[in-house]
Structures are given as C-alpha cells and as structure tokens.
C-alpha positions as CSV (number, residue, x, y, z in Angstrom):
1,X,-11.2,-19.8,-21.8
2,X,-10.2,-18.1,-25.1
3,X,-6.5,-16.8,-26.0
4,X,-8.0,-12.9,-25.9
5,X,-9.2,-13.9,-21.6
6,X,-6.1,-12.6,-19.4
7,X,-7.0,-14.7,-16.2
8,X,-6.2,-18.2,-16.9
9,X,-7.1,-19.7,-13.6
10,X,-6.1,-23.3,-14.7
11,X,-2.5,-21.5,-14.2
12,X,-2.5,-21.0,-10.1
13,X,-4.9,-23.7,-9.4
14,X,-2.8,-25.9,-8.1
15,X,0.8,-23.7,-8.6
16,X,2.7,-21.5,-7.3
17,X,5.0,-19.1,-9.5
18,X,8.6,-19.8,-8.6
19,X,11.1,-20.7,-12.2
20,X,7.7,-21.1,-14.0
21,X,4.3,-22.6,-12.6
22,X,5.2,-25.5,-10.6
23,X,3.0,-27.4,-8.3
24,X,1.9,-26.2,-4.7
25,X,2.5,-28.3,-2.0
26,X,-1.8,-27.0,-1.1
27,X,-4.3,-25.1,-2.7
28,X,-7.3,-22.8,-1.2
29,X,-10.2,-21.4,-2.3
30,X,-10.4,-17.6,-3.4
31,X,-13.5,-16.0,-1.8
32,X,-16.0,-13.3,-3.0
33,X,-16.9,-10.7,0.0
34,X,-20.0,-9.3,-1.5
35,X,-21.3,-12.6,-2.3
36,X,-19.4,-15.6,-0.6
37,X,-18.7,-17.4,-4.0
38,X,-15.4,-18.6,-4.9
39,X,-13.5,-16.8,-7.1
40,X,-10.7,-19.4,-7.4
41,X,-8.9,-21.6,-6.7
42,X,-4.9,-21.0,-6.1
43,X,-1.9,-22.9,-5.0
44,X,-0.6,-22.1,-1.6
45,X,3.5,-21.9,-0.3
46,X,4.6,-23.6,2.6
47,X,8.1,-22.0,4.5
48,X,10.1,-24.1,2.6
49,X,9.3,-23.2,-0.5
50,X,10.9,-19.7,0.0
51,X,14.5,-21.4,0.3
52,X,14.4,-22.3,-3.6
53,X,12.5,-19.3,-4.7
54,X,15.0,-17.1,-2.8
55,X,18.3,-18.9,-4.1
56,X,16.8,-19.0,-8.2
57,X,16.1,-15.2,-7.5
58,X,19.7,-14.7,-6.5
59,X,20.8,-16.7,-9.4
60,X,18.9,-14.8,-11.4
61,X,19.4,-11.7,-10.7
62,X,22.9,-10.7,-12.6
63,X,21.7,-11.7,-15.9
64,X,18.7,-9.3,-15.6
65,X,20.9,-6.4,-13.8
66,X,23.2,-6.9,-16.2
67,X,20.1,-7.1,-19.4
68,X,20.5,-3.7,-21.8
69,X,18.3,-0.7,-20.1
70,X,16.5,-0.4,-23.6
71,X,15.7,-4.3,-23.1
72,X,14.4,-3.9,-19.5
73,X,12.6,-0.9,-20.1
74,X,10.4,-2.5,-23.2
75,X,9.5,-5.2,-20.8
76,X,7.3,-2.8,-19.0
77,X,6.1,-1.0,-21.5
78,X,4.7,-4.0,-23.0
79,X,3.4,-5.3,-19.4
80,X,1.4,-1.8,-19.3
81,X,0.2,-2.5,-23.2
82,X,-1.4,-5.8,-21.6
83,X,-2.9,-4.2,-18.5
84,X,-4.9,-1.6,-21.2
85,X,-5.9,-4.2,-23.5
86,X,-7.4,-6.5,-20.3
87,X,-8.7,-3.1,-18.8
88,X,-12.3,-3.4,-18.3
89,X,-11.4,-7.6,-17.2
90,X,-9.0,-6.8,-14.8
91,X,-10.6,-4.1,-13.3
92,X,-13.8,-6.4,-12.5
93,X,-11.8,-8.7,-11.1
94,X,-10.0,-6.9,-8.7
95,X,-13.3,-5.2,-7.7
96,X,-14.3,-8.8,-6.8
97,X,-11.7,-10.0,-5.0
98,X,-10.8,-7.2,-2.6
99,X,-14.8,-6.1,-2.1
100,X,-14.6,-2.9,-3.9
101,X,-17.2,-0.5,-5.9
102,X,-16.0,-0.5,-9.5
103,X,-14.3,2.5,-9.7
104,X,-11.9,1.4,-7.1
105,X,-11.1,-2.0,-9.7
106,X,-10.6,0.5,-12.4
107,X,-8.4,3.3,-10.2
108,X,-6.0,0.2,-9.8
109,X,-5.6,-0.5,-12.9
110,X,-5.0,2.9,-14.0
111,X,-2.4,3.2,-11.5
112,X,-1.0,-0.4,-12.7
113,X,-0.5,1.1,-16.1
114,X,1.4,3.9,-14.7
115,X,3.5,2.4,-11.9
116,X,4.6,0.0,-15.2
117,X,5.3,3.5,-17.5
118,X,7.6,5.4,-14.9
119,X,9.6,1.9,-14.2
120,X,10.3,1.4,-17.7
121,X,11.7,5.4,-17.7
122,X,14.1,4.2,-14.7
123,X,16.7,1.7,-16.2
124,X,17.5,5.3,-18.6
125,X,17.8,7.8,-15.4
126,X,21.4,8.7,-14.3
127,X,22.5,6.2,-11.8
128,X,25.4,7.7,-9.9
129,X,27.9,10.7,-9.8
130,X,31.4,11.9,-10.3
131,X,32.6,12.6,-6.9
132,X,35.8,15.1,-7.1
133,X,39.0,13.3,-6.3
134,X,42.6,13.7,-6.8
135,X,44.1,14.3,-10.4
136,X,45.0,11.3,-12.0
137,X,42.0,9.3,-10.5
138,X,37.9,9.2,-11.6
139,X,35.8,8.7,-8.5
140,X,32.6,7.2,-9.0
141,X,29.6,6.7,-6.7
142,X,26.5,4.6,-8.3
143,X,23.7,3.4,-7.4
144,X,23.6,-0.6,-7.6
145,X,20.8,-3.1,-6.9
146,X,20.2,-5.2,-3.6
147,X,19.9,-8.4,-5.4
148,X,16.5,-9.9,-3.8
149,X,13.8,-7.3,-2.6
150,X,11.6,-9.7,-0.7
151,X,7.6,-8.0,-0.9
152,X,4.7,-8.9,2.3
153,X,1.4,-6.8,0.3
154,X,-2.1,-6.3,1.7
155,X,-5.7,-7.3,0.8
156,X,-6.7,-3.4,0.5
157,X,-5.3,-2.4,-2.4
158,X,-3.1,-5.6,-3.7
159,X,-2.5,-4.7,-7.3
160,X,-0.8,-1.3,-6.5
161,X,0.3,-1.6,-3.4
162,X,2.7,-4.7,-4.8
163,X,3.3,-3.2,-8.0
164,X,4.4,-0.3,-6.5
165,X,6.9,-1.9,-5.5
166,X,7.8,-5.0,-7.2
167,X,8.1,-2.3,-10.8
168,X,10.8,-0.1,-9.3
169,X,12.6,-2.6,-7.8
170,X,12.5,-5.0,-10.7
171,X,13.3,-1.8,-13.0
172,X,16.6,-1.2,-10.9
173,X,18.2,-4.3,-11.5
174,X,16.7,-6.5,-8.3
175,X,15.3,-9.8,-8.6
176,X,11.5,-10.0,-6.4
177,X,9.7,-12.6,-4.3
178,X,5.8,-11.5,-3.7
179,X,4.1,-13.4,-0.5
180,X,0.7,-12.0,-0.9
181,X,-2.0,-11.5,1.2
182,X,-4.0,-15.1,0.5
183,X,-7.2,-13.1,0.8
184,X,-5.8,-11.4,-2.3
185,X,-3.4,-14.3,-3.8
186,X,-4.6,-13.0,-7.8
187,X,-4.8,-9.3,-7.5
188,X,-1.7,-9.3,-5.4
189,X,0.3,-11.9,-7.1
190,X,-0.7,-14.2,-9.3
191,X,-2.2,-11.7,-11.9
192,X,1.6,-9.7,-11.8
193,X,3.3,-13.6,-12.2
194,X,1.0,-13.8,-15.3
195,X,1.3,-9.8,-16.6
196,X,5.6,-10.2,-16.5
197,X,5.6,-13.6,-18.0
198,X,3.6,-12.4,-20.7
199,X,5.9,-9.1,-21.5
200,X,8.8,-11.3,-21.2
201,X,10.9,-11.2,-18.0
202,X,13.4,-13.7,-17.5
203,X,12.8,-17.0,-15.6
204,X,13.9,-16.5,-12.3
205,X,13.7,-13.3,-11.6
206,X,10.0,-12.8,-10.5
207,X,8.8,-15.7,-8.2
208,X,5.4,-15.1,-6.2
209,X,4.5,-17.3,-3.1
210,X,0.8,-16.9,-1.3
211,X,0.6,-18.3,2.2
212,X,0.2,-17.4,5.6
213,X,2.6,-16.0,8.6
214,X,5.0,-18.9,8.6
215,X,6.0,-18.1,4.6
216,X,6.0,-14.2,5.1
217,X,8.7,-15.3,8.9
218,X,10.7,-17.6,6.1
219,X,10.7,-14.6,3.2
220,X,12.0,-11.7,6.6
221,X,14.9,-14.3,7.6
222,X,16.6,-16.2,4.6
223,X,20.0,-14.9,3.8
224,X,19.1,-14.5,0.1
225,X,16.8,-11.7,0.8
226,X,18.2,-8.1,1.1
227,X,15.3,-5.7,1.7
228,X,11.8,-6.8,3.3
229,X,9.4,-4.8,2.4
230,X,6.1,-4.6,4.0
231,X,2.6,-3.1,3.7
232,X,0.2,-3.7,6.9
233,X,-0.6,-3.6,10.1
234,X,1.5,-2.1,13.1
235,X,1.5,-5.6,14.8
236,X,2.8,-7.1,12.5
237,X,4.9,-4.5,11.2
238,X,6.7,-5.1,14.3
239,X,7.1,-8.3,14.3
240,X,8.8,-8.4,11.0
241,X,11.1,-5.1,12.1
242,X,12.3,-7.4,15.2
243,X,12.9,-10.4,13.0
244,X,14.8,-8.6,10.1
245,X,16.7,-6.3,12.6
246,X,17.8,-9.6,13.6
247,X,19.0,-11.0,10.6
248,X,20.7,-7.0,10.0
249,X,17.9,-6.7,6.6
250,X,17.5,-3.5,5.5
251,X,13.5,-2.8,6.0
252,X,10.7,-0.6,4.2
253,X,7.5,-0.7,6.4
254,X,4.6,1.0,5.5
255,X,1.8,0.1,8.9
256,X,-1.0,3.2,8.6
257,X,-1.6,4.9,12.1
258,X,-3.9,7.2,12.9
259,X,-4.5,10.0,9.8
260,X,-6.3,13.9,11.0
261,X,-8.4,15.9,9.0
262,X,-9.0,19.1,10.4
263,X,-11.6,21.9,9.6
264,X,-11.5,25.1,10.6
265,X,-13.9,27.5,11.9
266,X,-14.3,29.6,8.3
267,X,-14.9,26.1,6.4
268,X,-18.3,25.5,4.4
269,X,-19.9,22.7,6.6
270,X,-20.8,21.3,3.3
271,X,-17.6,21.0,1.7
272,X,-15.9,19.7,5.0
273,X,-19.0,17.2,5.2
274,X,-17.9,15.7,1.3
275,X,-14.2,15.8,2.1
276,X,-15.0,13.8,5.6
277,X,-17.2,11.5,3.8
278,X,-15.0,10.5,1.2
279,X,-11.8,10.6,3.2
280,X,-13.4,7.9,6.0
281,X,-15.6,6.0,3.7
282,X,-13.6,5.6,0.8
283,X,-13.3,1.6,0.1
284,X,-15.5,0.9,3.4
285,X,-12.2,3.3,5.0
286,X,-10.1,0.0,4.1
287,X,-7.3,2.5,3.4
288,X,-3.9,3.4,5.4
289,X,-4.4,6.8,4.6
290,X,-8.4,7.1,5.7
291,X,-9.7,10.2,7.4
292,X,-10.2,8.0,10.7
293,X,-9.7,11.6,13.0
294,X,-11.8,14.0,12.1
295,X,-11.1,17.1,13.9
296,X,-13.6,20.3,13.6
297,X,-14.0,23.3,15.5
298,X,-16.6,23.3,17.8
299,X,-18.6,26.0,16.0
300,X,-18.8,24.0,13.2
301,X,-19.5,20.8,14.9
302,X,-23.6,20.0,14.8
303,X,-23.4,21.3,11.4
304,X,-21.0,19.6,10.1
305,X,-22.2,16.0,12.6
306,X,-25.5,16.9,10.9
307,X,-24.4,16.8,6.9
308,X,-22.7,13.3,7.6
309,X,-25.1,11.6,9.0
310,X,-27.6,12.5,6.6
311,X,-25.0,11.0,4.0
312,X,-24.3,8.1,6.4
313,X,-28.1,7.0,6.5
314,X,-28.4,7.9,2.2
315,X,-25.3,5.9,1.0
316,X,-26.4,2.9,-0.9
317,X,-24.4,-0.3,0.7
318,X,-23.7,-3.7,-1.2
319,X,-22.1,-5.6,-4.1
320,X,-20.1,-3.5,-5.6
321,X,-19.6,-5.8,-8.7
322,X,-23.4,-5.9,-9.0
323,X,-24.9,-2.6,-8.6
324,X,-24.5,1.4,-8.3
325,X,-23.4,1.5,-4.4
326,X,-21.1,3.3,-2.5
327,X,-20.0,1.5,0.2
328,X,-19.2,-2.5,-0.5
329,X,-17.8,-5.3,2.0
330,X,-15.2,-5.4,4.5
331,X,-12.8,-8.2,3.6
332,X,-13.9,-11.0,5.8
333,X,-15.1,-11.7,9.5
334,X,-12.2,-10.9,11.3
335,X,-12.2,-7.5,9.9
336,X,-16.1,-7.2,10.8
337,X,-15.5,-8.2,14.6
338,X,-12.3,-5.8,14.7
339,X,-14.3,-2.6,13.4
340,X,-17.6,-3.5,15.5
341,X,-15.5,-4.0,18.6
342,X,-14.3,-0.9,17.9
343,X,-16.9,1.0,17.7
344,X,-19.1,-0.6,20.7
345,X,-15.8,0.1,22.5
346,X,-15.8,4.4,21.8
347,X,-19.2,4.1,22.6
348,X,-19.0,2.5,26.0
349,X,-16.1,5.1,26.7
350,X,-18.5,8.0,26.1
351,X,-18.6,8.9,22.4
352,X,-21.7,9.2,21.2
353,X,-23.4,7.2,18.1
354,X,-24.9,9.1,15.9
355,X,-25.2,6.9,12.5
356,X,-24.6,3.6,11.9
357,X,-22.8,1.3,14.3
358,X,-24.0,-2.3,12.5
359,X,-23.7,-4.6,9.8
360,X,-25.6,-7.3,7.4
361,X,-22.9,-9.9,7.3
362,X,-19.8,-8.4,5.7
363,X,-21.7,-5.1,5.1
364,X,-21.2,-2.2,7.4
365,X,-23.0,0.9,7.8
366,X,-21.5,4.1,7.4
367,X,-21.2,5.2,10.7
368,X,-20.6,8.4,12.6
369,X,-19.3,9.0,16.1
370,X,-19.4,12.5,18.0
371,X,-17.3,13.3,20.8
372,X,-14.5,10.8,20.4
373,X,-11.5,11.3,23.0
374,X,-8.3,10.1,24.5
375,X,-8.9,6.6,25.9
376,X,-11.4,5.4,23.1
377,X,-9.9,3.3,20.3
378,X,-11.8,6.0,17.7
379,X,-9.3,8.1,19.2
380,X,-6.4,6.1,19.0
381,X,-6.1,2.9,17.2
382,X,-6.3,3.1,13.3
383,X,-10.0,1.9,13.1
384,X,-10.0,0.2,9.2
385,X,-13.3,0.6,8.9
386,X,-16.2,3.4,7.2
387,X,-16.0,5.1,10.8
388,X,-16.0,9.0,11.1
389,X,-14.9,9.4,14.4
390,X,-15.6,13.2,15.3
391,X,-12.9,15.3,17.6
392,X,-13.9,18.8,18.8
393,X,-11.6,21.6,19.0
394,X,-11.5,25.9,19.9
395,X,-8.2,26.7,18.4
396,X,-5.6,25.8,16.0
397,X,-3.0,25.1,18.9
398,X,-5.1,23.1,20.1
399,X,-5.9,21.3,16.9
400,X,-2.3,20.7,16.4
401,X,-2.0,19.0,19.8
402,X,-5.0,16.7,19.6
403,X,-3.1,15.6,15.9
404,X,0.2,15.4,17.0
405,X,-1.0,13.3,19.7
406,X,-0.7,10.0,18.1
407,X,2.0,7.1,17.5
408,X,2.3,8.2,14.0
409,X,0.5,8.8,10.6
410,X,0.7,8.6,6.8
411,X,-1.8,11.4,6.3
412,X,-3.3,14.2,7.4
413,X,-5.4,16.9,5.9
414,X,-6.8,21.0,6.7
415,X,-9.6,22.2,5.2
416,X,-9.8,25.9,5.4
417,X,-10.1,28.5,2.8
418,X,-7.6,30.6,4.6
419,X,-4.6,29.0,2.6
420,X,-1.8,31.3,4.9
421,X,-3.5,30.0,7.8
422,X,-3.9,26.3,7.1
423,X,-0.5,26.2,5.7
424,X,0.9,27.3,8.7
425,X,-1.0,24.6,10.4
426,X,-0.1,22.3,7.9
427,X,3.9,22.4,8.7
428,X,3.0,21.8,12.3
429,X,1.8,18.2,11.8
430,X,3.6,15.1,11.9
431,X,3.0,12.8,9.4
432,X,4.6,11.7,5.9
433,X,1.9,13.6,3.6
434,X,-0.4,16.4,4.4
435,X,-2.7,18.4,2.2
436,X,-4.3,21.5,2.4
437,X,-8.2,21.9,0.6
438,X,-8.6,18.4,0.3
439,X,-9.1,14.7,2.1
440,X,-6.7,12.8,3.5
441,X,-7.0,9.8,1.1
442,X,-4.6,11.1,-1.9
443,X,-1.7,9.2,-3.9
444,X,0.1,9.6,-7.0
445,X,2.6,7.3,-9.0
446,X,5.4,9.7,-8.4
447,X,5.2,10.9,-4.7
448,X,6.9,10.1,-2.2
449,X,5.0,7.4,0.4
450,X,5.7,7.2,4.3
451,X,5.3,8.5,7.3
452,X,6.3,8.9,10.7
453,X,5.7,6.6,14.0
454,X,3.7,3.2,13.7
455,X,3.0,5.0,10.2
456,X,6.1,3.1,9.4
457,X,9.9,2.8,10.2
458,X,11.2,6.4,8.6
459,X,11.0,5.0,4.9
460,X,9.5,6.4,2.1
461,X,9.0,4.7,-1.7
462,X,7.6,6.1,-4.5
463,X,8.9,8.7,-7.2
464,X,12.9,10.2,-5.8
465,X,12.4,7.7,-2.9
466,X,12.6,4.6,-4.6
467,X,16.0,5.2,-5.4
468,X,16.9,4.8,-1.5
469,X,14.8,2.2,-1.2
470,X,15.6,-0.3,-3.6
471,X,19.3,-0.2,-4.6
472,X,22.8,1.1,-2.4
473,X,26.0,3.4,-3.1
474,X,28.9,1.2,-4.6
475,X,32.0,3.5,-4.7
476,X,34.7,3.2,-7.8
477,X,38.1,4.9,-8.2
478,X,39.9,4.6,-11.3
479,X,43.1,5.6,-12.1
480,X,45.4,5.4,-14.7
481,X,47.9,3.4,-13.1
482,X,48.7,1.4,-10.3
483,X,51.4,3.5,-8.1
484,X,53.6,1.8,-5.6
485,X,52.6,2.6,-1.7
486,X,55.8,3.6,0.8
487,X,55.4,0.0,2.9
C-alpha cells in the first residue's frame, strides 16, 4: 500500500493496539456480509491482556489530563483533518464491513468528523463553579476525569457509536480501552487506534482490544477501570450491570428496547408510509432506535398496510458496496436465525404476513406484518431486523397505552399534522427521545442519547450529558490561612 492509503492492514494483522502495536496472542479473519470475502485479517485479545492495557492506561492517564487544553484540542482537530482527507476510503470500508448501503459508510464518517470537532471544543469549556462559602475562603467544585473509561461497541454502527464515546471521554482528560465487537474489530477499533496515533495522542492512553465475552467480563471487572460503558443488547446489558454493580463501577448502558411510531387519524397515508419505511428499514432496521412498533389508527390502517407493502415488494436488496440498493445484509447467521424466528413466531401468534417474511442467505426481505399484539415478539422484543410490525389503534389514549406498554425505549415518534395534538401526545410517552413530524431513527452530535427501561440504565451521553457521564465533582476550599480549630 502507498503512504496516501489510510488502512494499513499489515498493522492489526497479527496485533493488538495496547502501548503501540504489539503482537496478539490469535488472529481471525474479518468477513464481508454481502459477499462472504475476507476483509482482514486482525489480531484478537485474550482476558489477560486487559490487565496490562488497563494498568498503562492508568499510567497514562495524568500526563494527558494534565497536557495544555490547546495541545489536546489540536489532537482532534487534526484526527478530523485525517478522516476528511480518507473520506471517500473510509467510508467504503465501513460500508463493507458492517453490510451497509453507501450512504450509511459515508453518514459515519460525517459524524466521525464531527464527534472529533465538538471534542476538540471541550478541553476549552468551563469545568466547574464558584460555590459561595464563607469570607476568607474560595470554594470550588470542578469537574475532573475518571481515569479509565472502559468502551463494549456494537457491529451496527461501530465507528460512531465508539467514537461517540471514546472523543469525549478522551477530550476530558480520561485515558480509554475499546473491546470492539470482533464482527467490527476495524470500523470499531482498529481504524480509531490508527486515526489517534496518526494526530498524535500519547502512548498509553488509547489501547483497543477485539475479542469475545471473556475480554469484554475482564474490561467490566479490573480495578483500573472506572466507568463501563456499553452499547448492545438487553441480555447482555445485564449481565455487565450485575457484574460492574459488583465491582461498585459506575455504568453507561445504552441496550435499544422497543421504539413507537404512531400516526394519527388526519396523517397522509403516504407520508406515514415513507416515514415507516425508512424508520424500520433503515440499515436492514439494524438500529437501536428503529421504528420496530408501528402504531396507526385503524382508519388509516389498509391504507397505510397497502403503501408499505408496495415499497416492501419494490426495494432493491443486496451488496450495498456493489450496486444502487436499499436494503443490504444482516451481519451474520445468528442475526438471520434471530430475525426469522421472529417473525415465524408473530405469525404463528396470529399476526398476519403481508410482505416479505424470507431471505437469500444474509439478505432479508423487507417485510410487513399486520395485526401484531401483546404476546407476539413483533410486539414485544426489539426485533433488529427490516420488520414493520403494524399495531392498530381508535384513540390517542389508547395509543399512549399500547406505547407505554413496553420495558423501555430510546425512541419514539408521532406523525400528525396537528402539531398541538401530537405534542400533547408526545409528552405522554416514555422514552429518552421523541419526535413529532418525523421517524424514529434521528441523531445528532450534540443531543443528548438514552432512554428509559431495557432502553438503558437512566444514562444519557452526548452533547450536556457527556459531562455526567465521563468525569465527577472534586470539591476545593481555599483559604488564605490555616486557622487553629478549638480541640
């Protein structure tokens, strides 16, 4: 490869990122969806490599805390330089590994950029307050680092769902380890071990570690670590919350649940049709914040059913790396079994199939479901999958019930052009982010990211939250001399 090529694959063959590329104790092979080819090869952690990585990050974690905030801001302004001038090569890349269309590569690259542009803004932001005290003594309360932010990322969205992350808690002051997804060991670690080095961040302080559940248990438990945080399922999410509460970590989980779009009866059928479509099909509806409940009012129902599955049968489905399609593959097997035996599982509990329902290999159809209920996993499991499943209902009350009647979501969504009316509705529904005109599946850089339930653990990151999320209060009195106490 030349100097210009960012993706040096000689680098993580055989390594791991931990005080420099050092060798892995295994490597594995990095696989295509759309076309079964490898991608890669990588090095892979075992448990034990987290002991070291952990101790050199809390080693090396004063030095950087204690680096100029002109000198730690420039380091991300030159890691979002890099990103733009390895745009269009990155972007392909990432739409490779994780099975997306190309405009999903180049929406996280985008965001990349500007996840890197806000961090370097942070290390200038005011970082405490002047608490009123007594005279003859400053009171101070700032806000300080962890020391080790310890980062379990997903195969969805790997570059900015770890960067998201890993920029604001490197920004203020923390040292990171990354154990990503090994589905997604580039995109979700190895290309951000690559992008830091290159703009110049201290040895040490960035350390990323691919592997399975036995390095992710090692990252939850070592005394090293001060904050887990944690993108994925509910399962697991719980898992990790029993093993930090344990081990008295604080915790950022971020699991999915079950997200609602509703339409109400005075929606265009059309528009409510393109906002479903998009919302559930989005990235094959590989998304935490996916349209997965789709709630219209019965009036609306057969027209709205009848716009979606005339979408579901004319969306083109395949490589998205390759070709002009829509829809591209689901990450691997597993995910293909999970989705399917979802779907034959809401059937056989009396919804009704009224697109789709199959797959080509990794490939499945856009699929529509009518009359989805309690009892059906459409209904209430987070399905992870391009599945509309379709929930009647007469009257807002009752809209807000069949919504609220989940263990928790990121998301939800009313489409209505009665704004008064679907506001209302709006602040009746439980989850982290709700939006009124539009889809469920909507993010920015600087918004704040959580939600209620198995949506998560009460934690939010992104934009004001990050603060809260990645450093503490330390309290300082000063005074101008020491006074003697009665005892």
């Amino acid at each position: 490869m030349n100097d210009t090529t960012f993706l040096q694959h000689s680098l993580w063959a055989h390594s791991v990122f931990s005080g420099g590329w050092r060798a892995a104790s295994t490597s594995a092979a990095v696989v295509e969806p759309a076309t079964g080819a490898e991608l890669a090869r990588v090095g892979l952690a075992v448990a034990h490599d987290v002991v070291g990585a952990a101790r050199a990050a809390r080693e090396a974690q004063p030095a950087w805390r204690d680096m100029a905030p002109r000198e730690r801001a420039a380091i991300f302004l030159r890691a979002a330089d890099i990103l733009q001038a390895h745009f269009d090569e990155l972007a392909r890349y990432v739409t490779r590994e994780t099975g997306g269309i190309g405009p999903k590569g180049e929406h996280e690259l985008r965001e990349a950029i500007a996840f890197c542009r806000i961090a370097a803004s942070v290390p200038m932001q005011a970082q405490g307050q002047v608490l009123p005290s007594v005279s003859g003594r400053l009171s101070l309360a700032q806000r300080v680092p962890l020391g080790v932010v310890g980062v379990i990322s997903p195969f969805n969205f790997p570059l900015i769902l770890t960067l998201r992350v890993v920029a604001p808690a490197l920004a203020m002051g923390n040292a990171v380890v990354i154990k990503p997804d090994p589905r997604t060991p580039v995109s979700g670690g190895y290309l951000l071990a690559r992008l830091f080095e290159l703009a110049g961040l201290p040895e040490g302080v960035l350390h990323v570690l691919p592997g399975g559940a036995e390095v992710g248990e090692a990252l939850v438990v070592d005394p090293a670590v001060a904050l887990i945080s944690f993108t994925g399922s509910a399962a697991v999410g719980r898992r990790i919350g029993e093993l930090a509460g344990r081990h008295l970590k604080k915790l950022s989980l971020e699991l999915g649940g079950t997200n609602s779009l509703i339409v109400l009866d005075d929606a265009d059928p059309d528009v409510a049709a393109s906002n479903i479509a998009w919302g559930a099909w989005l990235h094959q509806g590989q998304i935490c914040m996916a349209s997965n409940r789709v709630l219209v009012h019965a009036s609306l129902m057969d027209a709205v059913a009848q716009r979606l599955v005339a979408k579901a049968t004319h969306l083109p489905v395949g490589d998205g790396a390759a070709g002009q399609v829509a829809l591209g593959p689901l990450i691997d097997r597993r995910q293909i079994e999970r989705v399917h035996a979802s779907v034959q599982a809401s059937v056989a509990g009396g919804a009704q199939l009224l697109a789709g329902g199959g797959h080509d290999g990794l490939f499945y159809q856009p699929t529509v479901l009518g009359g989805v209920g309690p009892g059906m996993p459409g209904y209430d499991e987070e399905t992870f999958g391009p599945v509309v499943n379709l929930i009647p209902f007469d009257s807002d009350e009752q809209a807000v019930r069949i919504a609220n009647d989940s263990r928790g979501g990121l998301a939800a969504a009313v489409i209505s052009p009665s704004v008064g009316r679907a506001m209302r509705l709006a602040r009746q529904l439980e989850a982290g982010m709700v939006h009124v005109n539009d889809q469920t599946v909507n993010d920015d850089a600087v918004n704040p990211f959580g939600g209620p339930g198995v949506a998560g653990n009460g934690a939010s990151h992104g934009g004001p939250a990050d603060w809260e999320v990645f450093t503490t209060w330390k309290w300082f009195t000063v005074k101008e001399s020491a006074t003697p106490y009665p005892f």
